[in-house]
BAMARMI-631471 format. One record per residue (C-alpha): chain; residue number from 1; x, y, z; residue in three letters. Coordinates in steps of 0.2 Angstrom, whole numbers. Layout:
KEDREN   cadena   num       x       y       z   residuo
KEDREN        A   NUM       X       Y       Z       ALA
...
% end
This chain:
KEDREN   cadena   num       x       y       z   residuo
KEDREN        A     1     460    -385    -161       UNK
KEDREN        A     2     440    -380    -163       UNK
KEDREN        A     3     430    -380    -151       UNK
KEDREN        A     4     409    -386    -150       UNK
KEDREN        A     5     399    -379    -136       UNK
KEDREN        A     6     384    -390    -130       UNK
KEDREN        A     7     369    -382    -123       UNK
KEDREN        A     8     359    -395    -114       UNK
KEDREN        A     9     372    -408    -117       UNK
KEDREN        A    10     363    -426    -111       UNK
KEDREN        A    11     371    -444    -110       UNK
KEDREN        A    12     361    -447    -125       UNK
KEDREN        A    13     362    -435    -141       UNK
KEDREN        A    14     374    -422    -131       UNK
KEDREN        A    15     386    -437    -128       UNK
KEDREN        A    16     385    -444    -146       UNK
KEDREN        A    17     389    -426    -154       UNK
KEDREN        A    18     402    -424    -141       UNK
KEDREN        A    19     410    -441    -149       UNK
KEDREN        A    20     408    -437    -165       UNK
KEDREN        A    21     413    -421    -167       UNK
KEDREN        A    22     428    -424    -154       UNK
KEDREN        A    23     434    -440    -166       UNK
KEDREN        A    24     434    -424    -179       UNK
KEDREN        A    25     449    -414    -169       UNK
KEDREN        A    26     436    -404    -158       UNK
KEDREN        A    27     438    -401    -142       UNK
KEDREN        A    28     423    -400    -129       UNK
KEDREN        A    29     412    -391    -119       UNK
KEDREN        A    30     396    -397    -112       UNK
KEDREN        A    31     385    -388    -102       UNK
KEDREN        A    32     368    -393     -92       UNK
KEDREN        A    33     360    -391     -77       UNK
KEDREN        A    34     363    -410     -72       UNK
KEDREN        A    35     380    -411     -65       UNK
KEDREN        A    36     379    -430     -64       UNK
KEDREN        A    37     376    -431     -81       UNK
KEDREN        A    38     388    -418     -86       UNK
KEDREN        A    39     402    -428     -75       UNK
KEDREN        A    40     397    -445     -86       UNK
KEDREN        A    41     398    -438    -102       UNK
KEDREN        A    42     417    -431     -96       UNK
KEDREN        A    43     420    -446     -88       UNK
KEDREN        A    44     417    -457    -107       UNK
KEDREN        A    45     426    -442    -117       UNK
KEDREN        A    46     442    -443    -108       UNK
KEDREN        A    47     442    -463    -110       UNK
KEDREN        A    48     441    -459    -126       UNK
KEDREN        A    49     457    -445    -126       UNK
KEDREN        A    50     444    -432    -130       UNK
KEDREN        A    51     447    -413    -121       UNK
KEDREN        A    52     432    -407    -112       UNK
KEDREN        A    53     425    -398     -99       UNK
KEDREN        A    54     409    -397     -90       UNK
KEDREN        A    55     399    -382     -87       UNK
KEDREN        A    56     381    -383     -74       UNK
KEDREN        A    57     370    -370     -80       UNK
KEDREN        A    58     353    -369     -81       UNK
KEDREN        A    59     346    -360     -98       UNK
KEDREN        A    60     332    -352     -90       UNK
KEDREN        A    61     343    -342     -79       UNK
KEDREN        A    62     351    -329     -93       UNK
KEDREN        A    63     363    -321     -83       UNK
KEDREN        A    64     369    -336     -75       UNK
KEDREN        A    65     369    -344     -94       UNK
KEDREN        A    66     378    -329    -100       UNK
KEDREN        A    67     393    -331     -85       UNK
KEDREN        A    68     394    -350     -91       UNK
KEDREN        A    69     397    -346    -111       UNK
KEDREN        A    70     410    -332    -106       UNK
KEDREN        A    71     418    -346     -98       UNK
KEDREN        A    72     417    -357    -109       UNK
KEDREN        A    73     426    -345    -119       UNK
KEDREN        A    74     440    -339    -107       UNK
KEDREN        A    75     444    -357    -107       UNK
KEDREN        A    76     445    -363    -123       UNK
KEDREN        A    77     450    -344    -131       UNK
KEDREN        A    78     437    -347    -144       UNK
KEDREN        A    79     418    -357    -148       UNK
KEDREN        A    80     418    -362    -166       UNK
KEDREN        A    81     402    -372    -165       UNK
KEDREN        A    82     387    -368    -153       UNK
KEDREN        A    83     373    -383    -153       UNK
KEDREN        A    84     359    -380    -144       UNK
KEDREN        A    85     346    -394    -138       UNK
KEDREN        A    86     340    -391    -123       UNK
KEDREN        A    87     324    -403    -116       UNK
KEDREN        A    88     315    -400    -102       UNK
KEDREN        A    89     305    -416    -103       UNK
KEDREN        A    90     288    -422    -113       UNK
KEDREN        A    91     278    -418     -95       UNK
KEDREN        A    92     281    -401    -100       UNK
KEDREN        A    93     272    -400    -116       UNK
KEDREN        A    94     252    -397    -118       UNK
KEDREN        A    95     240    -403    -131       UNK
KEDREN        A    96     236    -383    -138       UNK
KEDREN        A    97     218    -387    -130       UNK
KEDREN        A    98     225    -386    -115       UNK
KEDREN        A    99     240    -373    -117       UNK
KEDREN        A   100     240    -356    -107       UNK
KEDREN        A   101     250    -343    -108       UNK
KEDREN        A   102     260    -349     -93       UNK
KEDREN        A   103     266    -368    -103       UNK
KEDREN        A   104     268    -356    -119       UNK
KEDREN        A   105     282    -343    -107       UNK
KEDREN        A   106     290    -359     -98       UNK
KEDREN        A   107     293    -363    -116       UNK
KEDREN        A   108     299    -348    -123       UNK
KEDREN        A   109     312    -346    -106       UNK
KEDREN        A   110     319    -363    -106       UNK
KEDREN        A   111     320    -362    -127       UNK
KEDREN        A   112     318    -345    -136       UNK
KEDREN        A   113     327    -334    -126       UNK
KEDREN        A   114     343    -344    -121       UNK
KEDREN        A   115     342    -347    -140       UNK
KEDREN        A   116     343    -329    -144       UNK
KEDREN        A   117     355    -321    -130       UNK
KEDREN        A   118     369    -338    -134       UNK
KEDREN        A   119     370    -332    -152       UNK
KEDREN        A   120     372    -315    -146       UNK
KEDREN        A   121     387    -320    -136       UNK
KEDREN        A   122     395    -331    -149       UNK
KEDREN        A   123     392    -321    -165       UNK
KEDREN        A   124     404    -304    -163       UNK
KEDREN        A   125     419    -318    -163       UNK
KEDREN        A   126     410    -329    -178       UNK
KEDREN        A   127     407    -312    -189       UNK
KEDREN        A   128     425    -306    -184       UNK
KEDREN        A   129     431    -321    -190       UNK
KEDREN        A   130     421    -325    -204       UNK
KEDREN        A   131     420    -345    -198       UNK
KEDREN        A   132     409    -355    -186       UNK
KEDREN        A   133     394    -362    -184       UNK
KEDREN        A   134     378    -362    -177       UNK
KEDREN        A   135     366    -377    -175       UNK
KEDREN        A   136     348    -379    -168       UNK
KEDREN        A   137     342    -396    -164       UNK
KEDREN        A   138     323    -396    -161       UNK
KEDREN        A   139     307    -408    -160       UNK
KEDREN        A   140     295    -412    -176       UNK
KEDREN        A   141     284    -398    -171       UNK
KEDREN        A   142     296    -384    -179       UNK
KEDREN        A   143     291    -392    -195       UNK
KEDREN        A   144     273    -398    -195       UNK
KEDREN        A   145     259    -395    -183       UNK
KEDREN        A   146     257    -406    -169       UNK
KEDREN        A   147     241    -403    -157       UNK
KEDREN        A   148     248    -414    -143       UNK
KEDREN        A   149     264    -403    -141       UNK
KEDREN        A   150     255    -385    -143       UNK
KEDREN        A   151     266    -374    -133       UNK
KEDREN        A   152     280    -383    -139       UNK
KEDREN        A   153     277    -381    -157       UNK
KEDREN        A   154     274    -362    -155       UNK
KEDREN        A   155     292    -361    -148       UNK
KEDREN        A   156     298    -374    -160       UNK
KEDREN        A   157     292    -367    -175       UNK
KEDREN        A   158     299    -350    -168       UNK
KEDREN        A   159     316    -356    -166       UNK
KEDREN        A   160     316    -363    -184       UNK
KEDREN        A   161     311    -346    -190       UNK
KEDREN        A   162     326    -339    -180       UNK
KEDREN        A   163     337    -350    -185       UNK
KEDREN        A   164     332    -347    -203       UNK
KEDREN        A   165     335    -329    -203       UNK
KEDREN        A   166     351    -333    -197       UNK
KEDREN        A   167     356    -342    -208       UNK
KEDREN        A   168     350    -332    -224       UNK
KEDREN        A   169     360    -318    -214       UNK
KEDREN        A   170     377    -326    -210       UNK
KEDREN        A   171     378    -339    -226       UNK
KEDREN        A   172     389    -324    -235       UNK
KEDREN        A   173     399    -320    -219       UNK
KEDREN        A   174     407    -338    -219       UNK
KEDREN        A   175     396    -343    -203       UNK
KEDREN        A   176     385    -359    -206       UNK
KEDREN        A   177     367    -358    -196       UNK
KEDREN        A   178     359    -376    -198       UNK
KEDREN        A   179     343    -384    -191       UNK
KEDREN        A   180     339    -402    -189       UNK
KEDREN        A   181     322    -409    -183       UNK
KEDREN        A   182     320    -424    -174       UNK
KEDREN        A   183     305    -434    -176       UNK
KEDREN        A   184     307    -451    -166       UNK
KEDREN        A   185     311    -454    -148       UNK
KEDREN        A   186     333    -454    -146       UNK
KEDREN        A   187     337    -471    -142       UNK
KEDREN        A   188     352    -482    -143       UNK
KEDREN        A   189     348    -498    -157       UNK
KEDREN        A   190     332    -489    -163       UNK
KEDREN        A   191     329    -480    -178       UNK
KEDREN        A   192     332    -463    -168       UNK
KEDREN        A   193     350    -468    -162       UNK
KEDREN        A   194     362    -454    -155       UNK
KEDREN        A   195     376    -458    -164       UNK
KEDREN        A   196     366    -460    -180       UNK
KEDREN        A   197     358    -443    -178       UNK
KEDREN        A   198     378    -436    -172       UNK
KEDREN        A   199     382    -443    -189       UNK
KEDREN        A   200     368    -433    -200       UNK
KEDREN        A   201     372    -419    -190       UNK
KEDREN        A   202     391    -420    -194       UNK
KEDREN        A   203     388    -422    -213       UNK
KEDREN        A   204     376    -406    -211       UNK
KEDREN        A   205     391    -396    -202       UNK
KEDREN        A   206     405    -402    -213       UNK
KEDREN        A   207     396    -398    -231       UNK
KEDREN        A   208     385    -383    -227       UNK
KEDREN        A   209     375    -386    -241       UNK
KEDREN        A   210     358    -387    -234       UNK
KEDREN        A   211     352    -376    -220       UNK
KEDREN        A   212     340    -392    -214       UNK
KEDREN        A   213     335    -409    -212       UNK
KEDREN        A   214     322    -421    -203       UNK
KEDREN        A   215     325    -436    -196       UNK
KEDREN        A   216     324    -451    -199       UNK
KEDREN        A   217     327    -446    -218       UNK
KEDREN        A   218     310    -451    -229       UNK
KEDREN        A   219     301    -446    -211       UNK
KEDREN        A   220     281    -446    -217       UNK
KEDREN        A   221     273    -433    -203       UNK
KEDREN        A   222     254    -441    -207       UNK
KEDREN        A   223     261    -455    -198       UNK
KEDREN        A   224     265    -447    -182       UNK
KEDREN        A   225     253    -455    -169       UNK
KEDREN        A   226     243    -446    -158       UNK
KEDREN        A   227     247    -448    -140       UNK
% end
């Protein structure tokens, strides 16, 4: 069996790709700093006769996030899929009026740099195997500016650029890198549904065709409302 590692896993979008992809043969591993939430999603997943386990970790604590993915590998011999979306919360962005160095570096240690040292841990095995799969989930501001999330769309956009070397790196070595940007708030019964979002990053995974999407599809950023 495979195993998908999720990095900031939530009971919304974290516990929708943990379905999806577990419904697929995958087992689990969802790591957050939220042990209650953690306990929830494992809670759901076994119902559903889906093999997970919880990891707490917080992503701006390296070494700590570095202990937790060995782990995760010790237990489950191998990570075939790593997605990473962590969220700190819409209180920590600033309109790039107001951004300082100090909201740019909280987002750069609770985004870029767990970003950078997970890959590190789970690529030797992905290269020596030639299979796995890497996959960034970010906000709308990796693809378009936004002034009211400007330290977030610095590290955003960074990420994307990351992610898309990656990718152009890795597509001839039999590892997928693939980016989805969100651009509506994750809700259940709206049109930014988990499990519609799992879906769309499903289909992305199992065809490797694309390195990207937006959501919602057809998404028109001059429409994005100013808060």
């Amino acid at each position: 069996m495979k195993t998908i590692a999720i990095v900031g896993a939530g009971p919304g979008l974290g516990l929708s790709l943990a379905k999806k992809f577990g419904e697929n043969g995958f087992r689990v591993a969802a790591i957050s700093r939220n042990p209650e939430k953690l306990s929830m999603i494992i809670s759901e997943l076994k119902e559903l006769n889906i093999e997970a386990q919880s990891y707490v970790a917080d992503v701006t604590n390296l070494a700590a996030l570095k202990l937790t993915i060995q782990a995760v590998k010790k237990d489950f011999g191998s990570i075939d899929v790593l997605e990473f979306s962590p969220y700190a919360g819409w209180d920590k962005f600033t309109n790039v009026l107001e951004t300082t160095p100090e909201s740019v570096l909280e987002q750069v240690n609770s985004y870029v740099l767990p970003a950078v040292l997970l890959v590190n841990e789970v690529l030797p095995d992905m290269i020596n195997n030639r299979s796995g799969a890497i996959l960034f989930t970010t906000g709308l501001s990796a693809m378009f500016p936004l002034p009211f999330v400007g330290n977030g769309g610095i590290v955003m956009s960074g990420i994307r650029n990351y992610a898309t070397n990656l990718h152009n790196e890795l597509k001839e070595k039999g590892i997928f890198v693939g980016h989805l940007s969100i651009g509506t708030l994750i809700q259940a019964g709206t049109a930014g549904d988990p499990d519609v979002i799992a879906d769309t990053w499903y289909d992305l995974y199992e065809k490797k065709d694309r390195f990207e999407e937006i959501f919602p599809p057809g998404f028109d950023p001059t429409k994005i409302p100013n808060p």
